[in-house]
N, C-alpha and C positions, 0 to 999 in steps of 0.2 A: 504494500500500500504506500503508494509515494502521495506526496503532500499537495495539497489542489496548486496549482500555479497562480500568476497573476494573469498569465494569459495563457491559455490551455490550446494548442494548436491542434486543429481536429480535421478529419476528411470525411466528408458522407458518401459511401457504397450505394448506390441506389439513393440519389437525391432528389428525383421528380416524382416518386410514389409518395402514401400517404405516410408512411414514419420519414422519410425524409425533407419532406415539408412541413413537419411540423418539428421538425431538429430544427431545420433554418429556422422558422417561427422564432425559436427560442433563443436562438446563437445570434438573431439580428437583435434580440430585446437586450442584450448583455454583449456588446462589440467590445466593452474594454477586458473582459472574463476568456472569448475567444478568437482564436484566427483560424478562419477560413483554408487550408493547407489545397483540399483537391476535391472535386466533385465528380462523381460518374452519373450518367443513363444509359441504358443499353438503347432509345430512339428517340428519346424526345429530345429534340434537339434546340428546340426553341426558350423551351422550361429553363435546362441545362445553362446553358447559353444567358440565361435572363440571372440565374441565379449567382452562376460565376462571374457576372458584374455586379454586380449588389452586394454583393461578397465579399468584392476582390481577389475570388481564390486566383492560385497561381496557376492550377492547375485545373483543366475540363477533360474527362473522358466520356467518349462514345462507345460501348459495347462494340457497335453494326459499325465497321470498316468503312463501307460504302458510305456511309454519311458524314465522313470527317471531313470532307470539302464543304457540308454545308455548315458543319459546326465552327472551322476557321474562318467563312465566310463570317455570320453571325458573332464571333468573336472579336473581329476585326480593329485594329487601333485599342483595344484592350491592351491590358498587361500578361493576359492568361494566356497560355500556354493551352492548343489544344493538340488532344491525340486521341489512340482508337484503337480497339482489339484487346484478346486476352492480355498483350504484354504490358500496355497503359493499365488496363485494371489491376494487375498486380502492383505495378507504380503507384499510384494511386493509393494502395491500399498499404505498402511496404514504406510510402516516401518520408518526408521530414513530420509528417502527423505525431503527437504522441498520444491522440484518441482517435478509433478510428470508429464509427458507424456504420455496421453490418446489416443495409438493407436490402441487396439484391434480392427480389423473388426466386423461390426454386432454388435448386440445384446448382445451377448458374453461381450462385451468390459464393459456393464450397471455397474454391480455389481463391478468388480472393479473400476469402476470411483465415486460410491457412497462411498465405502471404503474410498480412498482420500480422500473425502469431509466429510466426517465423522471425520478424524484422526486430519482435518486440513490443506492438504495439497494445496499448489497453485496450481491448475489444469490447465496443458495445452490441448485443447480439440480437438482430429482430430478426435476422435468418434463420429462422428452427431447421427447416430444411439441413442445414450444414450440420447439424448435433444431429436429427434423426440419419442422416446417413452417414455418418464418419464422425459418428461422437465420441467412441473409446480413443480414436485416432487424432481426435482432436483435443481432447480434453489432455493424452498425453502428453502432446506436443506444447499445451500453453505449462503444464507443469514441466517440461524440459526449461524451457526457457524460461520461466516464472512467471508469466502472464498472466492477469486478470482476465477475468471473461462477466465482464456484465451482465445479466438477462435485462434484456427491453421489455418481451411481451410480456403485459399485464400482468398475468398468473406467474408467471417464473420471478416478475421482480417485484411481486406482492411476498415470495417464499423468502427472496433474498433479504428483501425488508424484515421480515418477520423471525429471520433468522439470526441475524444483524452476524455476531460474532460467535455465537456459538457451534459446537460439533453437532452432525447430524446423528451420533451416538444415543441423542438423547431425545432423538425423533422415534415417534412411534410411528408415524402416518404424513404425509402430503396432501392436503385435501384440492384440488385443482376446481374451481368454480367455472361455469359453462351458462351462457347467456340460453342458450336449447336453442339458438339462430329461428330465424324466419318461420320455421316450419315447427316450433317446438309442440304444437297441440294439433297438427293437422296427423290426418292417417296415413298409411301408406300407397293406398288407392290415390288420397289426393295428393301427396307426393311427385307421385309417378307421372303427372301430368303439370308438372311447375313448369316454368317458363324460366330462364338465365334473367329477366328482368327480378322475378320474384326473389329468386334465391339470392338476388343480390340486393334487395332492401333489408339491410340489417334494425330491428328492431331499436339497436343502443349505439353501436358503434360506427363510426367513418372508414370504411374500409377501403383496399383494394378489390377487384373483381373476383383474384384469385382466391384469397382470403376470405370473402365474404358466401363463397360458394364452398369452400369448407368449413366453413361456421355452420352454414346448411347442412351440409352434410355429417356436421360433428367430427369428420376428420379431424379437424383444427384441433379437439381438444385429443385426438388419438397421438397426433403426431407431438402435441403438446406433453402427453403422458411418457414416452421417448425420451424427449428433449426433457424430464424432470429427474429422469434416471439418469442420464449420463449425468449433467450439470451439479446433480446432489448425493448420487452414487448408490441411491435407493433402490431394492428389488420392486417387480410391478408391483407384489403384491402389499409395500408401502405407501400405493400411490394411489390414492381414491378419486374421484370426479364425481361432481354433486352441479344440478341443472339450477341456479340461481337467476332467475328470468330479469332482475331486477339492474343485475351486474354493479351491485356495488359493492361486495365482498367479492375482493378480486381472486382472492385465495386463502387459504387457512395451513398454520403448522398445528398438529398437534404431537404433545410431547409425551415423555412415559410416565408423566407423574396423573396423567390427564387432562390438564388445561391445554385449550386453543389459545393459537394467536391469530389472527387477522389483518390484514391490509384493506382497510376501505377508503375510498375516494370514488368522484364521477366519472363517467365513462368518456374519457378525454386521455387518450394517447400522449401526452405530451406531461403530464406526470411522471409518468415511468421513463420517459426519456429524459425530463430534466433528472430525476434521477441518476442514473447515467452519467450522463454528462457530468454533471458538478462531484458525483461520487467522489471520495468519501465526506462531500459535504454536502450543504442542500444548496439549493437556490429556486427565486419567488419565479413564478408561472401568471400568466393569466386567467389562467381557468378557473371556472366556479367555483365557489365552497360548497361544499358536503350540508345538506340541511337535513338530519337526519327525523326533523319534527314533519319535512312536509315532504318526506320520503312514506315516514311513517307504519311501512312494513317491510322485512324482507322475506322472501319466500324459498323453498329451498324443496326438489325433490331429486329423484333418483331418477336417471336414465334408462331411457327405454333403448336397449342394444336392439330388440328385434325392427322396430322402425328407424333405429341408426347403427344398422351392420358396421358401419364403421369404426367405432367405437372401439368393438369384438376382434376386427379384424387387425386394428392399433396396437392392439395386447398381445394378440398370439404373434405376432410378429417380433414383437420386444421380445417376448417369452422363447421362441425360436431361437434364432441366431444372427448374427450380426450383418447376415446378406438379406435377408428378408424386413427388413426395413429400407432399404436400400431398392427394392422392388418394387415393395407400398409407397413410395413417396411420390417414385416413377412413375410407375401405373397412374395414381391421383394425378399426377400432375397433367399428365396425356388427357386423362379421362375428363377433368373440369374444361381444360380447353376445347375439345370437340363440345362435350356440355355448351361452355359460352357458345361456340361457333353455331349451334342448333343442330347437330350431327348428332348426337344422342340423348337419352332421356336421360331425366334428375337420377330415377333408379339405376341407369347403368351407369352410371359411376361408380359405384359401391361392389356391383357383381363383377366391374372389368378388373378393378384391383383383386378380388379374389381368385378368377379367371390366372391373373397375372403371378399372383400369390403362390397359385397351386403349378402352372406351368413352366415356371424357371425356375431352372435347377444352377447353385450356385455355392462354392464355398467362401465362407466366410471373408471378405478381402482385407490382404496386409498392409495393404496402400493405398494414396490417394488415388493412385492411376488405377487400381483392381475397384475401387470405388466407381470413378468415373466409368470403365471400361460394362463393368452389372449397372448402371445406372440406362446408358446407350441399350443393352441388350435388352430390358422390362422394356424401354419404351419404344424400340422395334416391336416386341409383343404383343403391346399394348394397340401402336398404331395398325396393326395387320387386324387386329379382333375388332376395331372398331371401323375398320373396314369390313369388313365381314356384318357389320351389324346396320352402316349404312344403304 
C-alpha cells in the first residue's frame, strides 16, 4: 500500500464505455488529485478523441488499426500522441500511469490488464472477464510483482470495503447481492420472447449493452461468483448470491462469529470507482446521499436457477476446472452479441453456453497464450451452433 500522491497519474482501458466515463466524471472534478497519462477505445473515435483533449492525456489508443488515421486526424494540433492495435494497448496500459483502469469489455480487456500487472501498475478492475478467465494466473502474477488489484464492480468492492484489513480466515461466507435485472419476476415462456431493447432496460443501473444483457440473464452475477473466488481465495461453496431488487446493499461479509457487514450506497457506479481511485483514501463524489427513510424497505430473496440456468451453469464451471470458465465467458460473450444483433433468442443464450460447456474438450491452461488460444476455440463453437440455429 503506497501512500495516495498529490497527483496520482492514471490511464483508462476502455475510456468511452460506461465505467470509463464516469472515471473521467470524477478525474475532471479533482484535476489537481490527477493526471490524465493514456486513454484507449477499441472504435469510438470521436468520444476518445474528445476526451484526450479535455484531459490533456498524452496518450490516445484505438483498439481497430484501421481507424488510426481518423483518430490522428481528430487529434490534430493537440499535444497527444495517437496510436493503435494490441501493441499501443499494452503501452497504454504498461506506460508512465501508476493507476491504471481496467475497462475493456470481454476478453479483449485480459492482455492488457496482464501488461499493468507486469509493468507494476495498481490495477483498478471493472474487467471480471480477465479474473473469470485467467484468474489463478492473474492473481499470481500481481502477487509476483506485489500489485494491488482493486475491484471496481459494485459487489467485489462492496467485499473489499467491508473487509477493509482483515484475513479472509475469518470469513464464513461472501454474500454477493443481485438486482434479478429486467426480467427478475417474468416466466420463462415470457422470457423467451424479450426483445435486446428489453433486456437492456436495467431497472437501477446505467449500463453497457453487454453488461446489461447479462444482468438479464444473471450471468453477471455467475461470472461475478468466479471473479469473488479468485480475488478473495474463497471455495464456491463460501460464496452465496441473494436477489436484492432494491440494489442498495451492494454486498455483504459474513464472518464466523456470525455478524454481517454490508456496503450500502445508490446505484451510481462512480462510488466504487472513486473508490479506487483515491484508495487507500477516500474522496467526495457527486452522487446522491443514501436516504435510507425514503428508501424505507429492503427486500431480499433467493434465486431462481431454473428461470436463470445461468447462475447453475457459473458454478459448475468454477466447481470444474480452470478451462471451463474460460469456455463460459466465451460462449456468453458470442451468445449476447448475436442476442443484440436479433440472430437469437433471450433463451438461447443460456442453452448455447451449455451446448458450449458440454462440447469443448480442454485442459486446464498454463498460460496467457493457452488462455487466449480455449478462448478463440469456445467461440469458433459457439459461432458454428448459432449458425446452425439461425
Amino acid at each position: 500500500m503506497g501512500e495516495f500522491a498529490v497527483t496520482r497519474r492514471i490511464s483508462i482501458l476502455g475510456a468511452t464505455g460506461s465505467v470509463g466515463t464516469s472515471t473521467l466524471d470524477l478525474v475532471e472534478r479533482h484535476p489537481d488529485r490527477f493526471r490524465v497519462e493514456a486513454l484507449t477505445a477499441r472504435r469510438n473515435v470521436a468520444d476518445l478523441a474528445e476526451a484526450a483533449r479535455r484531459t490533456d492525456a498524452r496518450l490516445a489508443v484505438i483498439a481497430d488499426e484501421a481507424l488510426l488515421p481518423d483518430l490522428e486526424e481528430a487529434l490534430s494540433g493537440s499535444s497527444c500522441r495517437a496510436a493503435a492495435g494490441e501493441d499501443a494497448l499494452a503501452e497504454a496500459a504498461s506506460g508512465d500511469a501508476d493507476w491504471v483502469m481496467a475497462a475493456i469489455v470481454g476478453c479483449a480487456g485480459l492482455a492488457p490488464a496482464m501488461a499493468a500487472i507486469d509493468a507494476g501498475k495498481t490495477l483498478a478492475l471493472a474487467n471480471k472477464e480477465s479474473l473469470v478467465t485467467a484468474g489463478q494466473l492473474m492473481m499470481d502474477r500481481a502477487s509476483e510483482r506485489q500489485v494491488d488489484i482493486l475491484p471496481v464492480d459494485s459487489e467485489h468492492n462492496a467485499i473489499f470495503q467491508c473487509l477493509g484489513n482483515r484475513s479472509c480466515d475469518d470469513v464464513a461466507r461472501l454474500i454477493l447481492t443481485a438486482s434479478g435485472g429486467p426480467f427478475r419476476t417474468s416466466t420463462a415462456d415470457e422470457m423467451s420472447g424479450m426483445t435486446p431493447e428489453q433486456a437492456v432496460d436495467h431497472p437501477n443501473w446505467s449500463m453497457g449493452a453487454k453488461i446489461s444483457v447479462d444482468s438479464a440473464t444473471m450471468m453477471n452475477k455467475g461470472l461475478e461468483l468466479i471473479e469473488a473466488h479468485h480475488l478473495y481465495g474463497l471455495p464456491s461453496e463460501q460464496i452465496h448470491i441473494v436477489v436484492h431488487p432494491q440494489s442498495i446493499v451492494h454486498s455483504l461479509v459474513e464472518f464466523i462469529d456470525g455478524s454481517q457487514l454490508a456496503q450500502l450506497g445508490p446505484s451510481d457506479m462512480r462510488i466504487p470507482i472513486a473508490h479506487a481511485l483515491a484508495w487507500p483514501e477516500r474522496m467526495e463524489t457527486p452522487c446522491e446521499r443514501l436516504d435510507l427513510t425514503k428508501v424505507a424497505r429492503l427486500d431480499f430473496e433467493a434465486p431462481d436457477e431454473n428461470r436463470f440456468p445461468a447462475l447453475r451453469l457459473a458454478r459448475q464451471a468454477l466447481e470444474a476446472d480452470t478451462s471451463r470458465p474460460v469456455v463460459l465467458n466465451a460462449a456468453n460473450e458470442e451468445a449476447v452479441a448475436a442476442f443484440l444483433e436479433g440472430r437469437i433468442g433471450f433463451a438461447d443464450i443460456a442453452r448455447l453456453v451449455e451446448e458450449a460447456l458440454d462440447g469443448v474438450e480442454a485442459s486446464a491452461p498454463a498460460s496467457i497464450d493457452d488462455v487466449i488460444a480455449l478462448d478463440q476455440e469456445a467461440r469458433h463453437f459457439a459461432r458454428d451452433k448459432i449458425g446452425e440455429m439461425v
